[in-house]
C-alpha positions in Angstrom: 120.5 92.8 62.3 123.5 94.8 63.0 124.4 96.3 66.5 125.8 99.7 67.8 127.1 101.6 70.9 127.6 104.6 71.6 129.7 106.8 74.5 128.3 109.9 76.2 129.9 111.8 74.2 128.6 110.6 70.9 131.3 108.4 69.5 129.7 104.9 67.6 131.0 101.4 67.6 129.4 98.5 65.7 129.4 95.2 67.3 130.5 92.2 65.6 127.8 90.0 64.1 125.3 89.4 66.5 125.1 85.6 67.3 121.6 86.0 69.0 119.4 88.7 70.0 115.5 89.8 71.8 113.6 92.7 70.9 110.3 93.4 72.8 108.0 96.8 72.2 105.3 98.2 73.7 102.7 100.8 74.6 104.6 102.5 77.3 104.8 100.3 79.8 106.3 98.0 81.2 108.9 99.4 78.9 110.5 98.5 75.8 113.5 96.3 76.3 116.5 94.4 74.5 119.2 91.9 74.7 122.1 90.8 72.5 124.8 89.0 71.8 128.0 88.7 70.2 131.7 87.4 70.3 134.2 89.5 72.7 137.4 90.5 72.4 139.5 92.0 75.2 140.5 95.5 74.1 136.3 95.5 73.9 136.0 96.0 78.0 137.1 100.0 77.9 134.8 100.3 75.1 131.9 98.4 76.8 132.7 100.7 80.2 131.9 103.9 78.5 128.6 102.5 76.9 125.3 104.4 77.5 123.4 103.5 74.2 122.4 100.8 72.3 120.9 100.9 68.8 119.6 98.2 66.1 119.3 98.5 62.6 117.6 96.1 60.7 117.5 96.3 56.6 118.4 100.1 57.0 115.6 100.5 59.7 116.2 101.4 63.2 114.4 98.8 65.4 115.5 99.5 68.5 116.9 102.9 70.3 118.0 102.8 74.0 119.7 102.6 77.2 122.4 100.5 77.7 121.6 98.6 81.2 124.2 95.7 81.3 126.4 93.7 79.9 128.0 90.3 80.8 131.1 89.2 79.8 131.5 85.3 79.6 135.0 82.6 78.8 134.2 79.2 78.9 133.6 76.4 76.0 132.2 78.5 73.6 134.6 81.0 73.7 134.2 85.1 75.0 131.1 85.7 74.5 129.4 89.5 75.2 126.0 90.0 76.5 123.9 93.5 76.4 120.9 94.3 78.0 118.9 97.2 78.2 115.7 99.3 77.6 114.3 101.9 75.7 114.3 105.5 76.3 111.9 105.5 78.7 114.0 104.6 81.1 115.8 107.9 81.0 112.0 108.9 83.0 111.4 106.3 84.7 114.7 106.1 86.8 114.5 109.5 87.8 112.3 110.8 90.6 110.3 114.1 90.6 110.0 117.0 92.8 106.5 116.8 94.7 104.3 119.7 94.6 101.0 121.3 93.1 100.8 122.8 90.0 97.7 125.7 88.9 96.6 126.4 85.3 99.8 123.9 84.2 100.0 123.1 80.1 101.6 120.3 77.8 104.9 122.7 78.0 105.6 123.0 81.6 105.7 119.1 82.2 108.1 118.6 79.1 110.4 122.1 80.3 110.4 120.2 83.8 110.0 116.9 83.7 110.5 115.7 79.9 113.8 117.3 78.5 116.2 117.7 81.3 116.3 113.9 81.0 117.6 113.7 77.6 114.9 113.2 75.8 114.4 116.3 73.0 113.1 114.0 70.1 109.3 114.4 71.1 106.1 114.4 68.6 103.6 117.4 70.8 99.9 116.8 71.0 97.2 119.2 71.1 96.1 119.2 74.8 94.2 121.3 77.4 95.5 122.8 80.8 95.1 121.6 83.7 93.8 123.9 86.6 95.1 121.4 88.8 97.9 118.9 89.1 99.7 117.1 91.7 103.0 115.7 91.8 103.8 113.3 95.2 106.5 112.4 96.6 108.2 109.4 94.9 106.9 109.6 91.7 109.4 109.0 88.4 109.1 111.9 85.9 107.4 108.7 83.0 104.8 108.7 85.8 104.4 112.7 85.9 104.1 112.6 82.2 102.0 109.6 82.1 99.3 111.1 84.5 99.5 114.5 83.2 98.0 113.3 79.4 95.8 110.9 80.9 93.8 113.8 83.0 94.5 116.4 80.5 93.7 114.2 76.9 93.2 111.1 77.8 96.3 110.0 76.3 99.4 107.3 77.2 103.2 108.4 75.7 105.0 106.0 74.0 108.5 105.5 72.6 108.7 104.5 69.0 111.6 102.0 67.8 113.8 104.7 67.0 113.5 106.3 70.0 110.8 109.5 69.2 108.3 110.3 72.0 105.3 110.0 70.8 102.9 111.8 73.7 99.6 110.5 71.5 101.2 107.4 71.7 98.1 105.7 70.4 98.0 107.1 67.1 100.3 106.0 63.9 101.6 103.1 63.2 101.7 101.1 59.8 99.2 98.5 58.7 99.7 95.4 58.2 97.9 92.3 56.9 97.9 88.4 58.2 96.3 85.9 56.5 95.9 84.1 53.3 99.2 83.9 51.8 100.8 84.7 55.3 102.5 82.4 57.4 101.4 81.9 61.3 103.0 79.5 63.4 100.9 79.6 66.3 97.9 81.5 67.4 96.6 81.8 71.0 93.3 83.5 72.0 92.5 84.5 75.4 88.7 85.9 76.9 89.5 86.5 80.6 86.4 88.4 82.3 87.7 88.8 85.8 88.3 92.0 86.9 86.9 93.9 84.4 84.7 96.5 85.4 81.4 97.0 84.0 80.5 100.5 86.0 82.2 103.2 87.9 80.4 105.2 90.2 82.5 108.5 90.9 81.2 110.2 93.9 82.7 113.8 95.4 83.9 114.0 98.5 81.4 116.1 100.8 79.2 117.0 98.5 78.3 113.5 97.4 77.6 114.4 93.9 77.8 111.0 91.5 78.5 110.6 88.0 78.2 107.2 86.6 79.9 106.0 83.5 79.0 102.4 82.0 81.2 99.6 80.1 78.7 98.8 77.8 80.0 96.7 75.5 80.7 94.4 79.2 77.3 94.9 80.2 75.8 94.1 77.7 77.3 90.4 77.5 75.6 90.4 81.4 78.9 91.5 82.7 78.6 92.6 86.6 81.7 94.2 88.3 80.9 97.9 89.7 83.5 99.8 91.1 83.2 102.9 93.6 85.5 105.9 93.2 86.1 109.2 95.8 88.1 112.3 94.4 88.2 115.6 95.9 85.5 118.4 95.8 86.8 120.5 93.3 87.0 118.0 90.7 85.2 119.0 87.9 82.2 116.7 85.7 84.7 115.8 83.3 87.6 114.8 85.1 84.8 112.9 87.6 83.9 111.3 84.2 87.3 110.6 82.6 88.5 109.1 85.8 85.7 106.4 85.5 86.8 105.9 81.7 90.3 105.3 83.0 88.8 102.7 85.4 87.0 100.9 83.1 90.0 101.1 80.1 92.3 100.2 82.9 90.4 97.2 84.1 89.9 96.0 79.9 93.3 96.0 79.2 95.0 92.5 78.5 91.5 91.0 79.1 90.4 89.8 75.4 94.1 89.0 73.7 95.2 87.0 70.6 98.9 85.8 70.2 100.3 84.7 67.3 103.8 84.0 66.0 105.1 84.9 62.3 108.0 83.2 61.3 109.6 86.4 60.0 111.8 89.0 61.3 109.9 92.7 62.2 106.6 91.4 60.9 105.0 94.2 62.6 106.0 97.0 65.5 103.8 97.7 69.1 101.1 100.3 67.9 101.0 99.1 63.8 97.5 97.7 63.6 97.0 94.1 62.1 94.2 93.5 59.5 93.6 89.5 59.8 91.9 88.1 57.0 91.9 84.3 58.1 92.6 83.0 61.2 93.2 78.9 62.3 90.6 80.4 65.3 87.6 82.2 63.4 88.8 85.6 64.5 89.2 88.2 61.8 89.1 91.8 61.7 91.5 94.6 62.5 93.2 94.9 65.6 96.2 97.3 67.0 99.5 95.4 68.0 100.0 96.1 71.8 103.2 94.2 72.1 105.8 92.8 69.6 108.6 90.6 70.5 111.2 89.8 67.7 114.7 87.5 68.1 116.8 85.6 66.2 119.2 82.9 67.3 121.0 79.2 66.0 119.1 80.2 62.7 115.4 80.1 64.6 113.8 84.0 64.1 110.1 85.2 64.3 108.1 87.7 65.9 105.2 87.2 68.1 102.7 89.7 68.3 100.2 90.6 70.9 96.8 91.8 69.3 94.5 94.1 71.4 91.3 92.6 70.6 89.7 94.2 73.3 89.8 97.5 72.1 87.1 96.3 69.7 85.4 93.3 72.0 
């Protein structure tokens, strides 16, 4: 893998060869991140000081796009050593607070014109998705969580950077396919069925008018599952945002609950949001699952890349 950084104003400078190095994706959050390093020279420090990006390119693939956070600068038996660390675009939102205030009859375009591309980020994949008569921005909030809330009320989706550093706001679709199995080498498998916490019903009641609308984890419930949760939003909220707000619950309290790890001794053997077809497993578990996390690194001639399957999805 070869590294590069780049200045504000555009200029690129590859590193030398990269003596070890981390790479972990995601869904969104917690957000993508990296670290690398490499041997320093000293005319490297004014270089280093004007540094804002970071990118990896991997068999002519980009694997990694992002912000430059830190770097550490180290002299001691080893010799000079560098150190980078930093995160994905994402971070460009996330750092940055938002305005508060209410928004009426507010679309997909007014939270990118406000809260999306004065950050930087321009390289953005749109999605099909309805207006909101209503949407609140409080005090505090970073413009990834303005975004982030904005397609979960108004599509029901979560954004998502991909390696190269595109914004992907239905950022569970795509993604390649990949098989495991057979033929294909897994150093370790880990499987995990954690049931507390998940929620098997939502009941989502108004405020003042008491009007209820109740929306089931059935696929929990069924395996005698028994965890009911009680939501209040305001009068004016409509039957499907009542009901989309107890899907979110319920989705929110599924997530990381049914999870398989495994490690593939081989570098990139799949990306956060590629989905994994397993044909054999040393477990039992087959079938196809989407990648949630991926965390590749190579270093002292050890390499591989774990991957975190979201077998709950389909549980």
């Amino acid at each position: 893998m070869t590294g590069y950084i780049m200045d504000k104003t555009g200029t690129i400078r590859e590193l030398p060869v990269l003596l070890g190095w981390e790479i972990e994706h995601g869904m969104g959050q917690p957000c993508d991140a990296f670290t690398a390093e490499c041997l320093y020279e000293p005319e490297m420090l004014p270089v280093l000081k004007q540094a804002v990006r970071f990118r990896a390119v991997h068999e002519g693939q980009v694997v990694f796009y992002g912000v430059v956070d830190a770097y550490t600068v180290t002299a001691d038996v080893r010799g000079m050593r560098l150190k980078l660390e930093g995160r994905s675009l994402a971070a460009l939102l996330m750092d940055n607070e938002a305005e508060s205030g209410e928004y009426y009859n507010v679309g997909l375009e007014d939270i990118l014109r406000r809260h999306v591309t004065p950050w930087g980020i321009t390289n953005l994949e749109k999605a099909e998705v309805p207006k909101l008569a209503r949407f609140s921005v409080s005090s505090g909030q970073s413009q990834w969580s303005v975004l982030r809330e904005f397609l979960r009320f108004s599509g029901g989706l979560e954004p998502r950077f991909t390696p190269a550093g595109t914004l992907l706001l239905d950022g569970g679709r795509g993604g390649d396919t990949r098989s495991i199995g057979g033929a294909t080498a897994v150093s370790d498998v880990k499987f995990r069925d954690d049931r507390y916490g998940v929620v098997s019903r939502v009941l989502v009641k108004k405020t003042r008018s008491g009007a209820v609308s109740t929306v089931d984890n059935e696929p929990f419930l069924a395996r005698g599952g028994s965890a009911r949760r009680v939501v209040q939003v305001p009068r004016y909220t409509d039957y499907d945002a009542m009901r989309y707000t107890g899907e979110y619950q319920i989705a929110q309290s599924k997530a990381d609950s049914v999870v398989c790890t495994l490690t593939v001794p081989s570098l990139f053997a799949a990306f956060a949001g590629d989905t994994v077809f397993l044909h054999t497993s040393p477990i039992g578990l087959t079938g196809r699952y989407r990648v949630s996390r991926s965390r590749c690194w190579a270093e002292a001639g050890r390499y591989g890349t774990e991957l975190t399957l979201a077998v709950w999805e389909a549980w």
